[in-house]
KEDODO-32465 format. One record per residue: residue number from 1; x, y, z of N, C-alpha, C, O in turn. Coordinates in nm, 3 decimals, always signed. Example, Ala and Ser with C-alpha at 12.3 -4.5 7.8 and 13.67 -1.06 7.14 Angstrom:
BEGIN
1, +1.319, -0.569, +0.780, +1.230, -0.450, +0.780, +1.320, -0.330, +0.780, +1.424, -0.332, +0.846;
2, +1.285, -0.225, +0.708, +1.367, -0.106, +0.714, +1.290, +0.003, +0.787, +1.341, +0.114, +0.804;
END
This chain:
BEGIN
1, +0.084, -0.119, +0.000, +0.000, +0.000, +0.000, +0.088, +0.125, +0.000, +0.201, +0.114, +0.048;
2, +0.045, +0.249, -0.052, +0.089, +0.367, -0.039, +0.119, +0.384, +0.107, +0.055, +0.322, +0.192;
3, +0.204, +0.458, +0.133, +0.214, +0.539, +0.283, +0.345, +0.658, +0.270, +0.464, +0.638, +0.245;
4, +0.268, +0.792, +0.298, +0.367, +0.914, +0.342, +0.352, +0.919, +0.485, +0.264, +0.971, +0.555;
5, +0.466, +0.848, +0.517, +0.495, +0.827, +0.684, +0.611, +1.012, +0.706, +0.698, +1.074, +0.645;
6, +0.534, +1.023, +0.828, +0.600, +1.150, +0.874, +0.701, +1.092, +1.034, +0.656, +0.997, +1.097;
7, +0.799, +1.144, +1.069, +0.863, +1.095, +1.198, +0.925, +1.234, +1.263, +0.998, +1.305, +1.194;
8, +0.900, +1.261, +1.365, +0.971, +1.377, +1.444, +1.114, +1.448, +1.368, +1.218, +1.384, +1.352;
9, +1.101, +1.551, +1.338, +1.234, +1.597, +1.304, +1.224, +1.595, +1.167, +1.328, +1.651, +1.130;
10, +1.153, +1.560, +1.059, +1.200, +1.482, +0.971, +1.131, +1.641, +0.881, +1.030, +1.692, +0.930;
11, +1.208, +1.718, +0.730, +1.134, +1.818, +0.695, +1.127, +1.724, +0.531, +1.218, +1.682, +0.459;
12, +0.959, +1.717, +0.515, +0.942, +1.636, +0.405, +0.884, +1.755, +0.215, +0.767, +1.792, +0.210;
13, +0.957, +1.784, +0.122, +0.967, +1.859, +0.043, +0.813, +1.758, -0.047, +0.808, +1.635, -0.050;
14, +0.727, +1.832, -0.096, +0.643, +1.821, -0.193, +0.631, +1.895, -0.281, +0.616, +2.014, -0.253;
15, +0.633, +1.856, -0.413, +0.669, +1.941, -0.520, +0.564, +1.861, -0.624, +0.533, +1.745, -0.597;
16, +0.503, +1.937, -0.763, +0.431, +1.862, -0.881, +0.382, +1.935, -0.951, +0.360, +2.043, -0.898;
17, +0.340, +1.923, -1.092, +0.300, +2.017, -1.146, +0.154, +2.024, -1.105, +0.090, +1.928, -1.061;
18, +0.091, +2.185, -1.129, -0.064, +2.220, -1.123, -0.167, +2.095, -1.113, -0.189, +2.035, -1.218;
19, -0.220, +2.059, -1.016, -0.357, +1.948, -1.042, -0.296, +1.840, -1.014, -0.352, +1.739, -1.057;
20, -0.144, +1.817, -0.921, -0.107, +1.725, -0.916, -0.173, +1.665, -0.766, -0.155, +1.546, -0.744;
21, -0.237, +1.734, -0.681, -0.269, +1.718, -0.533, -0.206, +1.727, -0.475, -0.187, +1.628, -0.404;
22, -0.120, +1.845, -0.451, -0.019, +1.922, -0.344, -0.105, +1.960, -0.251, -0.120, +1.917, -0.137;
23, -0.172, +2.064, -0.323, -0.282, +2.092, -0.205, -0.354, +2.033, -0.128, -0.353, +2.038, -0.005;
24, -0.413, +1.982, -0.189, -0.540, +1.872, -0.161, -0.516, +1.829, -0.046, -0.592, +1.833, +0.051;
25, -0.345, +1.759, -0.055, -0.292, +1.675, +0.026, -0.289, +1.764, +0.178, -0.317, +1.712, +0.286;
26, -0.260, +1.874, +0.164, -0.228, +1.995, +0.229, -0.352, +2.007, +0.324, -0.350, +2.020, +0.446;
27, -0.456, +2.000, +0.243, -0.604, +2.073, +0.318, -0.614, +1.914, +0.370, -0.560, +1.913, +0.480;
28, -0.644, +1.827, +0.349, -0.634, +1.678, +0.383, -0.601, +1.708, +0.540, -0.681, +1.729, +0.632;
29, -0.467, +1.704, +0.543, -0.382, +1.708, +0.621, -0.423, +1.772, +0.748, -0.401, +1.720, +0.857;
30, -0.497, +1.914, +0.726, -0.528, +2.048, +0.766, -0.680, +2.016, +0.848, -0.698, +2.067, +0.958;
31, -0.778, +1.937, +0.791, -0.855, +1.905, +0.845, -0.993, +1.989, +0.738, -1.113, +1.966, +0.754;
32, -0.923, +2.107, +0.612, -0.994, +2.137, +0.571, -1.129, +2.057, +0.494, -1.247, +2.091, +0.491;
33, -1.041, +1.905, +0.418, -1.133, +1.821, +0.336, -1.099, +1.664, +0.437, -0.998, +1.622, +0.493;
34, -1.246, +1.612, +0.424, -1.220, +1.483, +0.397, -1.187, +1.386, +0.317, -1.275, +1.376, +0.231;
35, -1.085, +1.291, +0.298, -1.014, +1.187, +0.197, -1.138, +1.133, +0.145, -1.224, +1.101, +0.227;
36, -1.155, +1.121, +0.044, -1.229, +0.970, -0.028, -1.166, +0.886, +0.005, -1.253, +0.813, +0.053;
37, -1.063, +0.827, +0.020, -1.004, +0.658, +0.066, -0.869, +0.697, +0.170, -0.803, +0.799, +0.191;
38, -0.869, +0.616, +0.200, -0.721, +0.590, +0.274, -0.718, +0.642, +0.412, -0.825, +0.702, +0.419;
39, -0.662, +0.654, +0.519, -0.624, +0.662, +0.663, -0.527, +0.795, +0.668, -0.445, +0.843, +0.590;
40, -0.588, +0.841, +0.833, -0.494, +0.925, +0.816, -0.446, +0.866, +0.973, -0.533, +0.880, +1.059;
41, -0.342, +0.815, +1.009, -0.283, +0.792, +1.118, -0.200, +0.876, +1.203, -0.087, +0.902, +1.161;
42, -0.243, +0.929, +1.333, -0.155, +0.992, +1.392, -0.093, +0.923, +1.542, -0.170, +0.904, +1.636;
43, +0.007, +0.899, +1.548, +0.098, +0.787, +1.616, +0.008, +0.655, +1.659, -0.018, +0.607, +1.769;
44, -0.029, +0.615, +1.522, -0.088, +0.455, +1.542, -0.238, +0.451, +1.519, -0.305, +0.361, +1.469;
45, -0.286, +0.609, +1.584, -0.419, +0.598, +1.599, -0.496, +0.634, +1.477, -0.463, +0.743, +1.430;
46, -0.606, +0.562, +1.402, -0.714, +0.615, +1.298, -0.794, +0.737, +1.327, -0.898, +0.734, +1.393;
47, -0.724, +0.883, +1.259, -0.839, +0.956, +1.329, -0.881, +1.010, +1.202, -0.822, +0.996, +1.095;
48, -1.008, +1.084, +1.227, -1.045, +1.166, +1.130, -1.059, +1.326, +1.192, -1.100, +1.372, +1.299;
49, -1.013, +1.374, +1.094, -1.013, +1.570, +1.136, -1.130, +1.597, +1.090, -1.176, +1.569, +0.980;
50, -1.178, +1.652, +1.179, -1.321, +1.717, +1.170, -1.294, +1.871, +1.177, -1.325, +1.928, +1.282;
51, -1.240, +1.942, +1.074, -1.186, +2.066, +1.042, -1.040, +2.125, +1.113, -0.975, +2.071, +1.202;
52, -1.018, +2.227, +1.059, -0.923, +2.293, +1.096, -0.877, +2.304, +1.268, -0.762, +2.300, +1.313;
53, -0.982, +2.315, +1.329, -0.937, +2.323, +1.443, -0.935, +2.209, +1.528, -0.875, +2.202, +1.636;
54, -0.998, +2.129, +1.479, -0.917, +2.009, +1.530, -0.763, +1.940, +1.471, -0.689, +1.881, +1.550;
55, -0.737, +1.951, +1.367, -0.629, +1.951, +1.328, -0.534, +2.025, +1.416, -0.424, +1.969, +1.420;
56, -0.543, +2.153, +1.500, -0.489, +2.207, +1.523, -0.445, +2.123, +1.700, -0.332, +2.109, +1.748;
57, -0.559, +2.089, +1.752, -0.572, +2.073, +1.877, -0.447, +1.892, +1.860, -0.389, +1.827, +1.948;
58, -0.451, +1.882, +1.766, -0.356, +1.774, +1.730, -0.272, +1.783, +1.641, -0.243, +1.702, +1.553;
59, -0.214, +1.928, +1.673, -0.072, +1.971, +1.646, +0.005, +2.012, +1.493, +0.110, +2.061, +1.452;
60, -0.125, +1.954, +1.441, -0.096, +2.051, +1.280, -0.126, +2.141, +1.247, -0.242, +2.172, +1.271;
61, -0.062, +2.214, +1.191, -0.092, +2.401, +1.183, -0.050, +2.361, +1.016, +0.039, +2.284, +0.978;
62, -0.152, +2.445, +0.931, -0.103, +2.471, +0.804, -0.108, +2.613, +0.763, -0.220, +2.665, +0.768;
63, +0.008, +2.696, +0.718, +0.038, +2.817, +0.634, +0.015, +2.803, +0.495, +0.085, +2.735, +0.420;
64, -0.082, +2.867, +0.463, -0.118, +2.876, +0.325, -0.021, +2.954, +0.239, +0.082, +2.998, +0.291;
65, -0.044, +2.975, +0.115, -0.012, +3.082, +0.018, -0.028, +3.200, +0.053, +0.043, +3.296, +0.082;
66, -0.162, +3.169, +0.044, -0.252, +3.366, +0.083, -0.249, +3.367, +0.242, -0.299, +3.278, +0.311;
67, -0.207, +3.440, +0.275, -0.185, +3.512, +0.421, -0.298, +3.498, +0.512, -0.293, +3.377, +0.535;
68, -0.353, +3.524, +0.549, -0.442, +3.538, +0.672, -0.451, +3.620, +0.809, -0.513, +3.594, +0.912;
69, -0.364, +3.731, +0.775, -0.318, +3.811, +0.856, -0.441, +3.960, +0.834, -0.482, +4.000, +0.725;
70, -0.472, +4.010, +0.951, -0.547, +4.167, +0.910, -0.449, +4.246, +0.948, -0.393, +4.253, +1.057;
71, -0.425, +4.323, +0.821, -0.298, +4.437, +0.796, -0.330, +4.508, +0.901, -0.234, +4.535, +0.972;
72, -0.513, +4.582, +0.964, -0.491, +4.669, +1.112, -0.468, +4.670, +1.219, -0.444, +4.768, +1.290;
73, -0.472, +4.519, +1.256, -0.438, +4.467, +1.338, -0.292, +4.468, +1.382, -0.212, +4.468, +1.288;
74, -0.233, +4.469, +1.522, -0.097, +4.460, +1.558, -0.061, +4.305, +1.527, -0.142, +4.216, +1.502;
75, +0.085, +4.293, +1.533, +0.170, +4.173, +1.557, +0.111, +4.056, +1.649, +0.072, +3.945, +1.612;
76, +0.113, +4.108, +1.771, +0.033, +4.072, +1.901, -0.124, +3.995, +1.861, -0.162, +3.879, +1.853;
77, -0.183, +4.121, +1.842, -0.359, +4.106, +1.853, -0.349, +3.996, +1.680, -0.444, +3.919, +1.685;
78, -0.296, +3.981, +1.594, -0.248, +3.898, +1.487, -0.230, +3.722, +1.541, -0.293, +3.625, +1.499;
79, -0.142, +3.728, +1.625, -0.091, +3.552, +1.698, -0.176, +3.555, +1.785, -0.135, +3.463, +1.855;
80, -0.247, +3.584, +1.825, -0.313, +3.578, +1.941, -0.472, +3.577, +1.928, -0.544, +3.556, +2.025;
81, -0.528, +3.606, +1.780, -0.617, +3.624, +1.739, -0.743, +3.501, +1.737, -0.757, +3.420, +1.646;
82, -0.830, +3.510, +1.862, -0.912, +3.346, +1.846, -0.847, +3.291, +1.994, -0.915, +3.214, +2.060;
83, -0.748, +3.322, +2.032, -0.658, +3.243, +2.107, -0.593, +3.325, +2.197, -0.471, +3.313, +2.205;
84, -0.665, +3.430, +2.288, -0.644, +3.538, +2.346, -0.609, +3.529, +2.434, -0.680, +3.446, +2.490;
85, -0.484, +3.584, +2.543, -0.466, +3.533, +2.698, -0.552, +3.631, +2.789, -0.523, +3.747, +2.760;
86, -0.619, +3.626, +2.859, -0.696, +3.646, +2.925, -0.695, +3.674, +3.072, -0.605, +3.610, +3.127;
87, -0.771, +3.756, +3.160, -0.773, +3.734, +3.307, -0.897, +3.739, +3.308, -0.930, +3.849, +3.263;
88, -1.032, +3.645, +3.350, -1.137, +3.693, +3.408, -1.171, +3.810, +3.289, -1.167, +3.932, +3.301;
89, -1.199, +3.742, +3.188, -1.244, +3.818, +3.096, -1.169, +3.920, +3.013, -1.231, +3.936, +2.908;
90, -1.074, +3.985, +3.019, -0.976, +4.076, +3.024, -0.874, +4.080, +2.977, -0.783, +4.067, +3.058;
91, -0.825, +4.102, +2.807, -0.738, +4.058, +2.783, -0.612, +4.131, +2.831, -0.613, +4.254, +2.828;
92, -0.489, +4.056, +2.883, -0.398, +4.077, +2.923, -0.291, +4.102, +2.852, -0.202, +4.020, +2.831;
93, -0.297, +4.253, +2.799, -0.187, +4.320, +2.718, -0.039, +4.271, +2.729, +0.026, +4.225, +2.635;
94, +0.014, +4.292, +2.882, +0.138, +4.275, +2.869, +0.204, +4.156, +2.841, +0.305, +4.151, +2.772;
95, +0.130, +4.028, +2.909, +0.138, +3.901, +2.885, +0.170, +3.896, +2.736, +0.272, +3.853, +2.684;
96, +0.038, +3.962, +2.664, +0.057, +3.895, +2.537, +0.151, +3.945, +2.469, +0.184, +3.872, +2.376;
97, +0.223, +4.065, +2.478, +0.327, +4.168, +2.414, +0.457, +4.084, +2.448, +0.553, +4.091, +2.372;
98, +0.462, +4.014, +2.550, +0.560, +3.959, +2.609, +0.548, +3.797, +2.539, +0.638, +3.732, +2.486;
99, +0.420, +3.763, +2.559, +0.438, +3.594, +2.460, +0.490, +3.630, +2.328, +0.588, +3.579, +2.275;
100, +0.417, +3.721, +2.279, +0.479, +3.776, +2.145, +0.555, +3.790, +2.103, +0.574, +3.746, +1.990;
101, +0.685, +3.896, +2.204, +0.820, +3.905, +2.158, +0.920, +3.753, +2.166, +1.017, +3.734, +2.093;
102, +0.870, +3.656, +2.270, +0.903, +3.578, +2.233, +0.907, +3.458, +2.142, +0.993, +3.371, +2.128;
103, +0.785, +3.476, +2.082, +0.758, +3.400, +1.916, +0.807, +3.467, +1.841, +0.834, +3.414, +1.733;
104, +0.841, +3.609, +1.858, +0.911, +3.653, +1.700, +1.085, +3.665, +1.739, +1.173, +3.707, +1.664;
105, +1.097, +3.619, +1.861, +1.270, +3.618, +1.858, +1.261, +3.450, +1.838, +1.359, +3.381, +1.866;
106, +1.171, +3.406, +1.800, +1.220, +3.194, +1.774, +1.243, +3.212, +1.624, +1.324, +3.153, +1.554;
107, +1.128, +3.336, +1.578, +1.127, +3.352, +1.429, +1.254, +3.410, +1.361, +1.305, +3.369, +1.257;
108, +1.288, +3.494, +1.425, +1.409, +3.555, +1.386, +1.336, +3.723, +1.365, +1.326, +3.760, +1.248;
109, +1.307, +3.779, +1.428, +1.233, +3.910, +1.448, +1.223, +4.007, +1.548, +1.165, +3.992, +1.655;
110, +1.286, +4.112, +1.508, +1.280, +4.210, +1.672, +1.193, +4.303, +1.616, +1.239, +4.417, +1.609;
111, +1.098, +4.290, +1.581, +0.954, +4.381, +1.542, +0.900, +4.383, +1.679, +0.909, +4.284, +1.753;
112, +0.820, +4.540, +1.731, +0.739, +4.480, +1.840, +0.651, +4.442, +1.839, +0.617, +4.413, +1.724;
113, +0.563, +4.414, +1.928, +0.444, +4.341, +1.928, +0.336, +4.441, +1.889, +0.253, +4.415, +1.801;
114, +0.340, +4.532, +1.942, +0.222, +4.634, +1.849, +0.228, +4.718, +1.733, +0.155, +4.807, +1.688;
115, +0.354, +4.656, +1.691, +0.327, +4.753, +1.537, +0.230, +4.658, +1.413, +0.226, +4.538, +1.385;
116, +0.167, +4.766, +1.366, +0.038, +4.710, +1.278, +0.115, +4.626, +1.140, +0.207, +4.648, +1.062;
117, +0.027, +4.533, +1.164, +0.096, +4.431, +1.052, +0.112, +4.462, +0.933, +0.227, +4.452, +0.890;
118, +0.028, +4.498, +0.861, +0.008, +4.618, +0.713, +0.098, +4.695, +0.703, +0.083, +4.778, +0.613;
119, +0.231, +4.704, +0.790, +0.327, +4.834, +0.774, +0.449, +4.713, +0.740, +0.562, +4.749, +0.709;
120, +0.413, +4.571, +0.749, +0.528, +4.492, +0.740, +0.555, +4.473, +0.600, +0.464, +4.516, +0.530;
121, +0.651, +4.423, +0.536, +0.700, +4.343, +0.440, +0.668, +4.215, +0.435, +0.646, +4.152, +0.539;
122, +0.659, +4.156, +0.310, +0.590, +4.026, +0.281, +0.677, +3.881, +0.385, +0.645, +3.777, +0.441;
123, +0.790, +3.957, +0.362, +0.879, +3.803, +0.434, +0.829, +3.849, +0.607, +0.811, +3.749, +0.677;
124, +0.809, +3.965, +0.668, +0.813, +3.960, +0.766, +0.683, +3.876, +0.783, +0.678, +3.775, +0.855;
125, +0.590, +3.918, +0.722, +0.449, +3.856, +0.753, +0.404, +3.726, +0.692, +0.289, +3.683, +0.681;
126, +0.540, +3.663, +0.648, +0.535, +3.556, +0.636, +0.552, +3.483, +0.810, +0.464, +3.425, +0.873;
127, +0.701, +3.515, +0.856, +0.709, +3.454, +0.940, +0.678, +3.513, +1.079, +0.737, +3.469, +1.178;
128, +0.576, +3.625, +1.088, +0.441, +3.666, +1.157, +0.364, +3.537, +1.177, +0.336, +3.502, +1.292;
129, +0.321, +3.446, +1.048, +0.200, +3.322, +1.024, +0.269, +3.237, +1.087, +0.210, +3.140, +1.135;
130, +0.412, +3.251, +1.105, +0.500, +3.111, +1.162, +0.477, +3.065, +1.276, +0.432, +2.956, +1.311;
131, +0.534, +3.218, +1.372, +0.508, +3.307, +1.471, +0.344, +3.226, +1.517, +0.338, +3.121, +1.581;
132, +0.235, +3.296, +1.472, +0.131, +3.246, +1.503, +0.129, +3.066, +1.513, +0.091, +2.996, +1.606;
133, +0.171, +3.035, +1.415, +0.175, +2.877, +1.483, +0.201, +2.780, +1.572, +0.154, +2.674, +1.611;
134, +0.339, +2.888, +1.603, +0.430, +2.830, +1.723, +0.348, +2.868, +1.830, +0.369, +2.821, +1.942;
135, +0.252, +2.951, +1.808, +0.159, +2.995, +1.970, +0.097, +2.931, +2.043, +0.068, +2.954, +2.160;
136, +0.054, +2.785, +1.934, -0.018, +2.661, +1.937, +0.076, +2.595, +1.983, +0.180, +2.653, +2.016;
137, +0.061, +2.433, +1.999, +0.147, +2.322, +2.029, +0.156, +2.311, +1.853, +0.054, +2.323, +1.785;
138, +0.267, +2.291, +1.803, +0.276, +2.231, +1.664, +0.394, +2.122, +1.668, +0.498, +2.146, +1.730;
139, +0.366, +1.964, +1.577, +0.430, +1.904, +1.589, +0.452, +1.887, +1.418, +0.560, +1.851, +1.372;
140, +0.339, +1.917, +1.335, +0.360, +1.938, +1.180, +0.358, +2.065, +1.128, +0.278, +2.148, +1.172;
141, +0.412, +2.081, +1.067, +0.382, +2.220, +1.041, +0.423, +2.239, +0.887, +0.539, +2.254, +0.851;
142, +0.278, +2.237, +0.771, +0.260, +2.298, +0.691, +0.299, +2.392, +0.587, +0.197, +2.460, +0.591;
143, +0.386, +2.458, +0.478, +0.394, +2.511, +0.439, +0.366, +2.520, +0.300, +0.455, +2.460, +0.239;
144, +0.272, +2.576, +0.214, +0.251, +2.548, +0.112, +0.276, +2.727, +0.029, +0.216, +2.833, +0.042;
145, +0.411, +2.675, -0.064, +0.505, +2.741, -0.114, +0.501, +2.927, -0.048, +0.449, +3.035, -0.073;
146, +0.596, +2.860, +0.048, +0.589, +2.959, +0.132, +0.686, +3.119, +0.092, +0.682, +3.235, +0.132;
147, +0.789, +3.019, -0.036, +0.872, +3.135, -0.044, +0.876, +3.229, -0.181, +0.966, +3.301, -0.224;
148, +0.730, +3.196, -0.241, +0.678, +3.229, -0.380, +0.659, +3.410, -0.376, +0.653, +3.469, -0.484;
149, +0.649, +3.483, -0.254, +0.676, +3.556, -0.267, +0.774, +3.655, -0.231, +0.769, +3.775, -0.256;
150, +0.852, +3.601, -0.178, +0.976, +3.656, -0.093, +1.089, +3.638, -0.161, +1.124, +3.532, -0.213;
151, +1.171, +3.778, -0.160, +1.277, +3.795, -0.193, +1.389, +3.664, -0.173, +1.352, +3.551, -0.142;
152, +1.518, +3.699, -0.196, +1.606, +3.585, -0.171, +1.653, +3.587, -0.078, +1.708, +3.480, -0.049;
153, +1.665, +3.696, +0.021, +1.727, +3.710, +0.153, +1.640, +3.651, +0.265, +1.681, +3.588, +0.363;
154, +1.468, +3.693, +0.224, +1.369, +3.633, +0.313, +1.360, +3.490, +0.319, +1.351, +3.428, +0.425;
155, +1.360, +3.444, +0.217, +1.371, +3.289, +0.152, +1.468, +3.232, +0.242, +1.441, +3.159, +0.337;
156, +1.598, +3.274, +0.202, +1.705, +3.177, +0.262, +1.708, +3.208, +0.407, +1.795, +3.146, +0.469;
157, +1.615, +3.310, +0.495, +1.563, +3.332, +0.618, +1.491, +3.184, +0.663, +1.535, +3.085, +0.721;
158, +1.405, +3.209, +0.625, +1.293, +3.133, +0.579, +1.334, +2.962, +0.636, +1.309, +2.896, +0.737;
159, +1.408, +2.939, +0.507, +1.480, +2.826, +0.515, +1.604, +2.773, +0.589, +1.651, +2.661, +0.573;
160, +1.645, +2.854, +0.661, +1.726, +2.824, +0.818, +1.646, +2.799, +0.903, +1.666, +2.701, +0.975;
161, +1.489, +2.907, +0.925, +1.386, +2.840, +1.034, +1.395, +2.738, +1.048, +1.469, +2.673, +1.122;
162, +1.258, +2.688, +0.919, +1.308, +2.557, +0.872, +1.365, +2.440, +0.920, +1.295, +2.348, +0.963;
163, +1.544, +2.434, +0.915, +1.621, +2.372, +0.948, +1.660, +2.382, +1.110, +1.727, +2.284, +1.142;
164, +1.636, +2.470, +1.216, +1.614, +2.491, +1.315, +1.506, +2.410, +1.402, +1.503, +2.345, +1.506;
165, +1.416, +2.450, +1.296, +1.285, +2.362, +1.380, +1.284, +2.177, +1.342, +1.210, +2.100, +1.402;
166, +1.357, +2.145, +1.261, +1.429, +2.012, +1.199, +1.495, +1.967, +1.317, +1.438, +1.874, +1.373;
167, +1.589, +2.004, +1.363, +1.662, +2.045, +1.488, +1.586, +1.998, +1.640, +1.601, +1.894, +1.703;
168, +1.517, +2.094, +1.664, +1.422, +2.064, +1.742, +1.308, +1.968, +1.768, +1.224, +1.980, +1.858;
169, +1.315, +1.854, +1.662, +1.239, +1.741, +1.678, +1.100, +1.813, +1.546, +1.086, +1.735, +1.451;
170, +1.035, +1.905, +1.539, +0.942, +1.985, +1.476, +0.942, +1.886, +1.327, +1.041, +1.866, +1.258;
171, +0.826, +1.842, +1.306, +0.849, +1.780, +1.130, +0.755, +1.887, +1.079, +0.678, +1.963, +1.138;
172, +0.788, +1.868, +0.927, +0.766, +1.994, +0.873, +0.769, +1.886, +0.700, +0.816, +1.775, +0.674;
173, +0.677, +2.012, +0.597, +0.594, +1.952, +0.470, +0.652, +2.106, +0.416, +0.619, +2.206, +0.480;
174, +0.700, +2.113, +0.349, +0.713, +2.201, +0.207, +0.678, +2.186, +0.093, +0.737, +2.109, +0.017;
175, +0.562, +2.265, +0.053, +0.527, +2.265, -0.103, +0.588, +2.365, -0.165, +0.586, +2.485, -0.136;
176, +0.667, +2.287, -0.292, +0.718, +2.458, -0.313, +0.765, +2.366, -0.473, +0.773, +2.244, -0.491;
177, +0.787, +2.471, -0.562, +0.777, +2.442, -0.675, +1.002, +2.499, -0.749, +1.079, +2.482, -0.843;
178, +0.994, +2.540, -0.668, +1.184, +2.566, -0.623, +1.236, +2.496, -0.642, +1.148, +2.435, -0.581;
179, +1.343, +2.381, -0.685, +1.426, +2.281, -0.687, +1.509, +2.310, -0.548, +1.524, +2.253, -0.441;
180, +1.560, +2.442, -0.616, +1.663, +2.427, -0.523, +1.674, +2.426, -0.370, +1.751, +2.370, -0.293;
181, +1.544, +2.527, -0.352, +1.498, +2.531, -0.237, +1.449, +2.402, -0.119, +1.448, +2.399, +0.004;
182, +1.415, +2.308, -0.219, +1.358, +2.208, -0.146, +1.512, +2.090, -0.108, +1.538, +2.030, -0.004;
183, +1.593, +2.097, -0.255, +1.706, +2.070, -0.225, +1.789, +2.121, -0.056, +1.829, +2.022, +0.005;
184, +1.807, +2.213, -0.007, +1.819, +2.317, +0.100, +1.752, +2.253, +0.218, +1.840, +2.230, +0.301;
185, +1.665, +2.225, +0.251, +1.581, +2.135, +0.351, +1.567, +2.046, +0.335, +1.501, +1.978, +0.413;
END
């Protein structure tokens, strides 16, 4: 039988032409669609994702193409968005300015936490979405051609994360249509 077995640590490159089911595989994955056939196993167990946020609550986060970020929104109120720290109702500014700066120094970012996202550059607000993932527990983590719009400096940014979070046990899916890039991870 077929099987794309994933293992801790491990960063797995997907590449194909248009209509090949990169995506598909992607939203699959994501919890967006359900499979017509086959299993999706997560350490042994048969489960089925019943959307995105359960996917999430079991550690897969997927970064799309198109962003998902609101440009008026801060850095902060951005990762934190849905997923707010709180006191008794109350969201807790400093906390979160402070969880914040520390997801964007894992990212590689000394932006602060309240500057409005819409003032960023594409690579920054790329790994803004990263940022937001890591806010979650993530043990997969998604990328579908993440570096299609980013310069070459952001890219090869990009792709040290990447290899960092490789490092750290973190498995990781790249769609990307790059040779070389995927070569690189």
């Amino acid at each position: 039988s077929d099987l794309f077995d994933l293992r801790p640590g491990e960063v797995h490159a997907i590449c194909g032409e248009n209509g090949a089911g990169k995506s598909t595989l992607m939203r699959v994955l994501g919890g967006e669609l359900r499979p017509n056939a086959g299993r999706t196993l997560i350490e042994g167990e048969d489960v089925r994702l019943n959307g995105p946020p359960d996917a999430i609550k079991r550690g897969i986060s997927v970064i799309h193409q198109e962003m998902a970020l609101a440009p008026d929104l801060s850095v902060a109120e951005n990762i934190f968005l849905g997923n707010e720290i709180a006191t008794r109702g109350v969201i807790d500014r400093h906390e979160t300015n402070r969880r914040t700066a520390e997801l964007l120094a894992k990212v590689g970012l000394r932006e602060s936490p309240e500057t409005k996202v819409g003032s960023l550059g594409m690579g920054k607000q790329q790994l803004i979405e990263i940022a937001k993932a890591l806010s979650k527990k993530v043990d997969l983590l998604i990328l579908d051609e993440p570096t299609s719009s980013l310069n070459e400096h952001d890219s090869a940014a990009l792709l040290r994360l990447l290899a960092s979070f490789r490092e750290e046990g973190m498995t990781a899916i790249m769609i990307s249509h790059k040779l070389n890039e995927l070569s690189q991870v």
